[in-house]
N, C-alpha and C positions, 0 to 999 in steps of 0.2 A: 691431282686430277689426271694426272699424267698414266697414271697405273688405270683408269677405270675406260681409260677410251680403246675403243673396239674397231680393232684395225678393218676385219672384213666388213666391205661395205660400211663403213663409218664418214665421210667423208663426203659434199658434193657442194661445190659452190659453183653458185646459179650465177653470181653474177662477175669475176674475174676469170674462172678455170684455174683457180691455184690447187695445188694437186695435196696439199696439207691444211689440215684445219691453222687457221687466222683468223685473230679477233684486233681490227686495229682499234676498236671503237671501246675496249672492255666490258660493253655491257652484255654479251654472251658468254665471257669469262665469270663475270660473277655472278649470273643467275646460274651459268652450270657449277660454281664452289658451292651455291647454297643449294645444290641439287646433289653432287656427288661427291662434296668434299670428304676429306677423310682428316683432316686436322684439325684439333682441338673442340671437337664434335661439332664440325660449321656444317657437313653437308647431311640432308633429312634419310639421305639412302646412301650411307658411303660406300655399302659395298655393289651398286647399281653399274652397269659398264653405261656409257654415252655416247652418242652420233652427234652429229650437228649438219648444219648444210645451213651456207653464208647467203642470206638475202639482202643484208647492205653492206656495204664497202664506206663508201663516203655519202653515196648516196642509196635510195632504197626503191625498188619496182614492183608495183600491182604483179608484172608478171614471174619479176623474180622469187617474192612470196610464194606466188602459186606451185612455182617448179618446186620450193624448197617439201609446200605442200605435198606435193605429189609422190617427191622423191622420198620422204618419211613416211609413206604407206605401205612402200618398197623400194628397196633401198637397192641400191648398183654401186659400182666402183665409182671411182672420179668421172670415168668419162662417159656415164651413162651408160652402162655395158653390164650384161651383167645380171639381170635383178634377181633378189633374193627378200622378195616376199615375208617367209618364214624371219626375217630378220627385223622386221619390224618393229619400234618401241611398242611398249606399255602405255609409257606417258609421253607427251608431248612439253616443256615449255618454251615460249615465246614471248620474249625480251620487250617486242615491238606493238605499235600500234599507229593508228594515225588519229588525227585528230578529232575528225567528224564521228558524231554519232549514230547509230543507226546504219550503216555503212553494210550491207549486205554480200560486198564483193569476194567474202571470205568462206561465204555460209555454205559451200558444197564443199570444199575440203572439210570445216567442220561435219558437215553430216557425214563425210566418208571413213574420217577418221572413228566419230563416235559408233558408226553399222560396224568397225572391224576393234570396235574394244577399246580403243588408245583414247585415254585422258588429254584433251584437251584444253592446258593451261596459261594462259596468257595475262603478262602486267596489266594493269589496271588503267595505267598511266599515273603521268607525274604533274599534273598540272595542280594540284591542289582540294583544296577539301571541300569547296564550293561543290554545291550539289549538280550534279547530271554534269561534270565532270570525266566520265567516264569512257574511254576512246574504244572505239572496233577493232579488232574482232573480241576483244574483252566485254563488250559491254551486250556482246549475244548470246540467246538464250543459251544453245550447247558449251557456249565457252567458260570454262573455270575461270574467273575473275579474281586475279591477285594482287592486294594490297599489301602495302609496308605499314611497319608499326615500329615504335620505337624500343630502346630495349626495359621503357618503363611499362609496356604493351599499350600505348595511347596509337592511334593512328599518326605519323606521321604527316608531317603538315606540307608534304609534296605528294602525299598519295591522292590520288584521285577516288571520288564516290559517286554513286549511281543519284537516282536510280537509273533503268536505261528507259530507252524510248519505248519501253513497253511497259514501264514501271515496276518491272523489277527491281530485287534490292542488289547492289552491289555496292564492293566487291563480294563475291562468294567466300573468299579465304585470305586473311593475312597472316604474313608470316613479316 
C-alpha cells in the first residue's frame, strides 16, 4: 500500500494534526488493503493511488467526520493550506459508522460528494445480521452500503443488514 499513497495533498488528520498518515486502530489499514492492495490479488483496484484523513484516534467527532468530509472534496496539505480541488477522489470509503439509524448528520457531505462525482462507500456495520441492523451514514439513501461475506460467499455473521428507515434494502454491495 505503501507504493499507491499520493504524497500531494494525501494526508489531513482532523483530529490529533499528526503530519503522516496513522492508523492506530487498523480498521483504516484494512479497508484501504482491500481497496488498494497489490498482494496476492487482496486489493479490488491495486493500481488506484489513496488519501486518507484520520477522523478517530481513540475516540471519534460528528465534527471531525465532517472536516475529514470536507477535506476529501478538496484536499490541502496537512495544515489546511493549500487546496487542490483537481485532486479529489473518485471514490470515497469509510470504515466508520455510528450506531443509530436514520442519523441524517452526514447527509450534506453525502450530497456534495455525490453533485462532484465521487462514490460514496461506507461499512455497513458489524453488529450482526439481525434486521434494520444497519448504522449511518451507511444505511442512507446516497450512501454505498458495504457488507462482509465470508470466503464461502454467505454473509458474514457480524455484518450488519438493512433494511433502513426508509426500507430500503441493504447492504447495497458485499465484498
Amino acid at each position: 500500500m505503501r507504493d499507491n499513497y499520493r504524497e500531494l495533498h494525501g494526508w489531513y488528520d482532523a483530529e490529533e494534526e499528526v503530519d503522516e498518515p496513522v492508523d492506530q486502530l487498523g480498521s483504516g489499514t484494512h479497508t484501504m488493503g482491500t481497496m488498494v492492495g497489490r498482494t496476492n490479488g487482496i486489493g479490488v483496484a491495486p493500481e488506484a493511488q489513496w488519501i486518507a484523513c484520520r477522523g478517530c484516534s481513540f475516540f471519534c467527532s460528528d465534527t471531525a467526520f465532517k472536516l475529514c468530509g470536507q477535506w476529501k472534496l478538496c484536499p490541502t496539505d496537512s495544515k489546511l493550506q493549500n487546496p487542490r480541488c483537481d485532486l479529489a477522489p473518485h471514490a470515497i470509503t469509510n470504515g466508520w459508522g455510528i450506531s443509530a439509524q436514520g442519523d441524517d448528520f452526514y447527509d450534506e457531505i453525502l450530497e456534495t460528494w455525490v453533485a462532484a462525482d465521487i462514490a460514496p462507500f461506507f461499512a455497513i456495520g458489524n453488529t450482526g445480521t439481525r434486521c434494520n441492523t444497519v448504522s449511518s451514514p451507511a444505511d442512507r439513501d446516497l450512501a454505498i452500503g458495504v457488507g462482509a461475506i465470508t470466503s464461502f460467499n454467505y454473509l458474514a455473521a457480524f455484518s450488519s443488514v438493512g433494511p433502513n428507515v426508509d426500507g430500503a434494502i441493504k447492504p447495497d454491495v458485499v465484498a
